[in-house]
C-alpha positions in Angstrom: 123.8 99.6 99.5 121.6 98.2 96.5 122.1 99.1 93.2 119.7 100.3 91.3 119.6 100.3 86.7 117.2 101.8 84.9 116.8 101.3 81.4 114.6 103.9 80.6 114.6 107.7 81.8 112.7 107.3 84.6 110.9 110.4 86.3 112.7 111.8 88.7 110.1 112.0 91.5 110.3 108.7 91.1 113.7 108.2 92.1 113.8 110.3 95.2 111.9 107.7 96.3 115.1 105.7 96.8 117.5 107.2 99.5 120.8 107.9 98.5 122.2 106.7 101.5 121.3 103.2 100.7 120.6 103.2 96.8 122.9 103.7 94.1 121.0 104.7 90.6 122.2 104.4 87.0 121.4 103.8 83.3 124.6 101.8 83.5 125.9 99.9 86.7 127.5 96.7 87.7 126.0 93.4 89.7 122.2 95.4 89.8 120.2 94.7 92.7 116.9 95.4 90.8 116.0 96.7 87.6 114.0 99.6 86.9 112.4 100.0 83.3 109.4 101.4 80.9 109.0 100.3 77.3 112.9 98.6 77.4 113.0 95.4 75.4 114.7 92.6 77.9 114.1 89.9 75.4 117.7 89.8 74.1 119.2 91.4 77.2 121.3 88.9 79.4 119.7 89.4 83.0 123.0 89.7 85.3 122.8 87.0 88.3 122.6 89.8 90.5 119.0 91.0 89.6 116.5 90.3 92.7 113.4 92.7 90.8 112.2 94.1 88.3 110.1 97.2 88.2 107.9 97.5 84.8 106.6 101.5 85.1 103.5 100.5 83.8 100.8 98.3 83.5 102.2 96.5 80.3 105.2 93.4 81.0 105.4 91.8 78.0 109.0 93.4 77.1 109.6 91.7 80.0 110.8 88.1 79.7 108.7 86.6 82.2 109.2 83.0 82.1 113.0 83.5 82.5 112.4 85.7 85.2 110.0 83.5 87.2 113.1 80.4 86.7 115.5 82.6 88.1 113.5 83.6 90.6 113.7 87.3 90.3 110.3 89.3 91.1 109.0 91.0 88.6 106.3 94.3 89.6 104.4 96.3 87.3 102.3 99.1 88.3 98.7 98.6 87.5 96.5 101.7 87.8 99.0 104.1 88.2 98.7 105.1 84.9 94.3 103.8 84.1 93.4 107.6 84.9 95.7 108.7 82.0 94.1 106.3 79.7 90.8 106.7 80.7 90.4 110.1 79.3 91.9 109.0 76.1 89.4 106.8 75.9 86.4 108.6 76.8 88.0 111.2 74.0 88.2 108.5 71.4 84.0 107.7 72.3 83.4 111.1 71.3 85.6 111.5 68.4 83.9 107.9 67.5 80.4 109.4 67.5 81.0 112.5 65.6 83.7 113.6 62.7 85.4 116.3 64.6 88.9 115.4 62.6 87.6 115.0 59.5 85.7 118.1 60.1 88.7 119.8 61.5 90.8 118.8 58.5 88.4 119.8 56.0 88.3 122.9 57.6 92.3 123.8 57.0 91.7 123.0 53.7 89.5 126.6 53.1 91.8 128.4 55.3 93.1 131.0 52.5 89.5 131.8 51.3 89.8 134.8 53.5 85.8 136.5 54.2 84.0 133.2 52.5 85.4 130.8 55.1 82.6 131.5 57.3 79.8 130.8 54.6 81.5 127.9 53.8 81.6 126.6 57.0 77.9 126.8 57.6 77.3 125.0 54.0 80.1 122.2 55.0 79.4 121.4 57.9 76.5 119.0 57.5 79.0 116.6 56.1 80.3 115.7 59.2 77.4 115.4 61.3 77.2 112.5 63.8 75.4 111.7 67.0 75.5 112.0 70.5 76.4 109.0 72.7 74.2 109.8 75.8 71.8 106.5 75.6 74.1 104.6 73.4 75.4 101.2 74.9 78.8 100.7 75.0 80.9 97.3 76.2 83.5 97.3 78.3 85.8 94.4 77.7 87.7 93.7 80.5 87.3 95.3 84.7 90.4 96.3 85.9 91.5 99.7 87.0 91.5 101.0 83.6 87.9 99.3 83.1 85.8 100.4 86.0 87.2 103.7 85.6 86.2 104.0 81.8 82.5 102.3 82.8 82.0 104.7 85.3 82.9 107.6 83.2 80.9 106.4 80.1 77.4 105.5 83.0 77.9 109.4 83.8 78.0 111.0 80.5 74.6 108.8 80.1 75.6 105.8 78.0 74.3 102.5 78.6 77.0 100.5 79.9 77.7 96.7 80.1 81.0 95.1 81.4 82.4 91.7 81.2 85.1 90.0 83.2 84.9 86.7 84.3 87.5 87.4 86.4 87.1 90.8 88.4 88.6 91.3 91.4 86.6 91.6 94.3 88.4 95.7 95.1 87.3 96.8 91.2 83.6 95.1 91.8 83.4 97.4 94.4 84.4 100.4 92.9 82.4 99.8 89.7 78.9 101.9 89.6 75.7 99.9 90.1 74.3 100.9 87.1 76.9 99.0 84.8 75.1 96.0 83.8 76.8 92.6 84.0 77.3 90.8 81.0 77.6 87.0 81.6 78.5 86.1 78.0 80.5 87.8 75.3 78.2 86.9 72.6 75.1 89.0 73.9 77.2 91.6 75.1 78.7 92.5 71.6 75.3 92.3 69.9 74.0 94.9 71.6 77.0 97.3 71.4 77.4 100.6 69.5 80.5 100.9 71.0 83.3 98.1 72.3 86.2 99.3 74.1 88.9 96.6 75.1 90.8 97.6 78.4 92.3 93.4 79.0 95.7 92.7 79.2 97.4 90.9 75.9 98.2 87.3 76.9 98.3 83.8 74.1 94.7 83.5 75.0 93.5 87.2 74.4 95.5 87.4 71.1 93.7 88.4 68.3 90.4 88.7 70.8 88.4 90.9 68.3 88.5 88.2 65.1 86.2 87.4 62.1 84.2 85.0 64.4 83.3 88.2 66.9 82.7 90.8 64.5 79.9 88.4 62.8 78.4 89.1 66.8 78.5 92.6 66.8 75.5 95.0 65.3 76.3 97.3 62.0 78.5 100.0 62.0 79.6 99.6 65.8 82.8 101.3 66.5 85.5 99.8 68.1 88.3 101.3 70.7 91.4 99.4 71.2 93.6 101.4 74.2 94.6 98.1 75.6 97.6 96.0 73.1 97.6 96.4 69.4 97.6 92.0 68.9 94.1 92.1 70.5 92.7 92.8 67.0 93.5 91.4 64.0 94.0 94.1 61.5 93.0 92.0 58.6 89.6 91.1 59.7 89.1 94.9 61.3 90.0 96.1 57.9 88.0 93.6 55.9 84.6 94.3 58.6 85.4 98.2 57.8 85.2 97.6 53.8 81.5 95.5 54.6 80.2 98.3 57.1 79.8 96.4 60.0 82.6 98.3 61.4 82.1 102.4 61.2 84.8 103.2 62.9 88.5 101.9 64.5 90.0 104.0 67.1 93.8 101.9 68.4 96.2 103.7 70.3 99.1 101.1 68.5 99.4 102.4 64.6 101.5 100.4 61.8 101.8 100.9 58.6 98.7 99.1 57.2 96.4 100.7 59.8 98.1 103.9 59.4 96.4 103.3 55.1 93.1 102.2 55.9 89.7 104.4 55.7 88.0 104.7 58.9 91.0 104.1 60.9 91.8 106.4 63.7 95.6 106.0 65.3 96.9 107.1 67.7 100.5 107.0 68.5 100.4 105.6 71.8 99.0 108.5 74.0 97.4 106.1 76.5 99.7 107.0 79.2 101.7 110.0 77.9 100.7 112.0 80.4 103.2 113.6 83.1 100.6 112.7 85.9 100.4 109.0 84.7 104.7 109.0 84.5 105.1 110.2 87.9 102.8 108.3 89.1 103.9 104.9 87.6 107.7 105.8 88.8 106.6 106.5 92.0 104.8 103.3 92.0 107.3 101.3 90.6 110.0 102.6 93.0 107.8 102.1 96.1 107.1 98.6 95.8 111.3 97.9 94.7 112.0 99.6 98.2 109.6 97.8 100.1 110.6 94.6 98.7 114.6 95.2 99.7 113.8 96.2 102.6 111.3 94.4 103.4 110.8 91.7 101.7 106.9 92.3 100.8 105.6 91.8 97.5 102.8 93.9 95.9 101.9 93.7 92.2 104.1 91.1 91.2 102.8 89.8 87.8 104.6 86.4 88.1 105.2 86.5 92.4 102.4 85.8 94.7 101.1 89.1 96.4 102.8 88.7 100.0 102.9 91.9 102.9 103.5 91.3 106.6 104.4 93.7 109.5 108.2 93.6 110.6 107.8 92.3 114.4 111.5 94.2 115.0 113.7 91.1 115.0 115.3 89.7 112.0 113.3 88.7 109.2 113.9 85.5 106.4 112.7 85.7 103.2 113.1 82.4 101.0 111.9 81.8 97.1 111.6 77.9 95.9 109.2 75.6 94.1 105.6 75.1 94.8 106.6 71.4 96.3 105.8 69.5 99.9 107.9 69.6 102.3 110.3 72.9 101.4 108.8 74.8 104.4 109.2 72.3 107.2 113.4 71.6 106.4 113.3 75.6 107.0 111.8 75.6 110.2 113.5 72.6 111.2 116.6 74.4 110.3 115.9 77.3 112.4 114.8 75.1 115.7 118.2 73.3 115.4 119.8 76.7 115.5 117.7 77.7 118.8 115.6 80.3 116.7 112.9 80.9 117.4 109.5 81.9 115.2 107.8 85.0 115.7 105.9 85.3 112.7 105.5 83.3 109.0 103.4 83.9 105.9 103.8 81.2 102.9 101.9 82.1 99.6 102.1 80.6 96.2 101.1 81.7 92.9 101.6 78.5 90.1 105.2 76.9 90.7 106.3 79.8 93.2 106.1 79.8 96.9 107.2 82.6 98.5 108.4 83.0 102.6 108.5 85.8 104.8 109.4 84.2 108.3 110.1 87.1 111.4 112.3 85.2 114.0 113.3 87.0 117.5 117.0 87.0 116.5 119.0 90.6 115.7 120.4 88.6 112.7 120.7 85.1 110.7 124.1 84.0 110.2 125.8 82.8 106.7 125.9 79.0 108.0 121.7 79.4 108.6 121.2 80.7 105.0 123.6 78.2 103.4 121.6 75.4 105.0 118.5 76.8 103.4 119.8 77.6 100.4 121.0 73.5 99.6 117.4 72.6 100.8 116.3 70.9 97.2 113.5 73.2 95.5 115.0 76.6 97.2 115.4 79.2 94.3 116.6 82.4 96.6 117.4 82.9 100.5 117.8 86.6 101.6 117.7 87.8 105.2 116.7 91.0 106.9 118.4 92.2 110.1 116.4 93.4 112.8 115.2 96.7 113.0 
């Protein structure tokens, strides 16, 4: 039976997806197996020893203490994509509520609402106040081409913008899916030139704080209008504010408000509507579940943000799964441990990501005994030894 907290309400179809014949769920519960959380700060929390996983439902870990995690050797998953459709639309709302002043045009509006038969004369002598234009041929940069990215380039290609993506570091499944008319942008500098629109969609790490700075903005063309839908601590607020009062900003769309933003003219916040769809929390919970149940039972790994990605087909026989440093010689004491006890290998994948190696190691035994595990477990550098019996 594994045991199962969540620290958030969590949807419900995506607990079905553990069986309770096997899974025990609650908001409270003793020794957890795996944790299962949203928006949850774990910072301050005191991880029990039990904890083998974390499940972040959604794309976002850092309420996550990751470092911690990774000593402890607990697997941490978020669920990236599950939720870029969600915020895709938001964003391709905010371009067009960027280009032209529906809400000031819509609040100017309920301000004439008790002039009774004028209202629609003063409509048509009001309205030129919040003209705008249309962003058909306009250029827009993508910052960043994950799922959220390519989705948002493709959308903004169809509705006829002129769109240009950077990421040094796309993956080779989102360069696929990625239209062939979105133009590459080698360098930052270039792209944000040429911009009437920037939309950041890159996770908020120490070396993508404060991305959009005083040193970028000087880059970027007058009045360009800038989307944030990613992390608030990509901009800085003060130099945003400070490029507004200048004009070379004409607009700031963020989906994480505070109270100075919140003041400023030009300003458009959100309150976090990215995700807050009910597709997007299904689908994240679903997500999230999934990859906990195929990790206990299993022992796979897919979307681990601090765990290399590591899936392999049960041959039927009992399968090891081992955790330890990134250091020579770790993987031969295990097999040599296993010859000595007469079993024999079927099947073995070793990945790494960083300091972390991670085993999954099919032998043709129905099950590994206590004194086998022990053994492994006081080899120097080993973090966590679980076994799988056969199925």
């Amino acid at each position: 039976m594994y045991k199962i907290q969540t620290l958030n309400k969590i949807d419900h179809e995506g607990l079905q997806v553990f069986p309770a014949s096997n899974y025990e769920i609650a908001n409270e519960i003793n020794e957890p197996d795996a944790i299962v959380l949203r928006s949850f700060s774990m910072h301050e929390m005191e991880i029990p020893a039990s904890v083998k996983a974390i499940a972040r439902a959604g794309a976002g870990v850092n309420n996550i203490p990751i470092p911690k995690c990774t000593e402890k050797g607990i697997v941490v998953f978020n669920t990236p994509g599950a939720n870029a459709n969600g915020v895709k639309e938001l964003v391709i709302a905010g371009l067009l509520l960027a280009s032209r002043d529906i809400i000031g045009g819509v609040q100017w509006a309920k301000t004439i609402a008790n002039e009774g038969d004028k209202v629609p004369a003063l409509i048509e002598k009001g309205k030129a106040s919040f003209g705008g234009s249309e962003i058909k041929g306009k250029t827009l940069a993508v910052v960043g081409l994950g799922a959220i990215g390519v989705l948002v380039a493709n959308a903004a290609q169809s509705l006829g913008m002129n769109v240009v993506g950077y990421d040094p570091y796309i993956s080779v499944e989102h360069a696929w899916n990625l239209h062939h008319d979105v133009v590459r942008a080698f360098g930052i500098e270039s792209m944000l030139a040429k911009a009437d629109f920037i939309t950041l969609q890159i996770p908020l790490m120490a070396e993508t704080k404060g991305f959009i700075n005083a040193e970028k903005l000087k880059m970027m063309k007058k009045g360009v209008k800038i989307l944030n839908f990613a992390r608030g601590e990509l901009v800085v607020d003060a130099d945003i504010k400070a490029a507004i009062e200048t004009g070379k900003v004409g607009a700031y769309f963020t989906d994480f408000p505070n109270a100075e933003l919140l003041q400023m003219d030009k300003v458009i916040a959100i309150p976090h509507l990215g995700a807050s769809t009910n597709e997007s929390e299904v689908n994240c919970a679903i997500m999230a579940a999934e990859q906990v149940r195929n990790f206990f039972e299993n022992g796979n790994i897919r979307n681990s943000v601090n765990f290399p990605g590591a899936e392999m087909e049960r041959n039927g026989g009992a399968r090891l799964l081992v955790t330890n440093k990134n250091i020579p010689n770790v993987l031969s004491q295990i097999t040599t441990i296993l010859a000595q006890a007469g079993i024999n290998i079927d099947n073995m994948l070793n990945k790494h990501l960083g300091d972390i190696a991670y085993n999954i190691i099919d032998t043709d035994n129905e099950i590994l005994s206590g004194e086998i595990l022990s053994k492994i477990k006081s080899i120097e550098g080993v973090y966590m030894v679980r076994s799988l019996r056969a199925k």
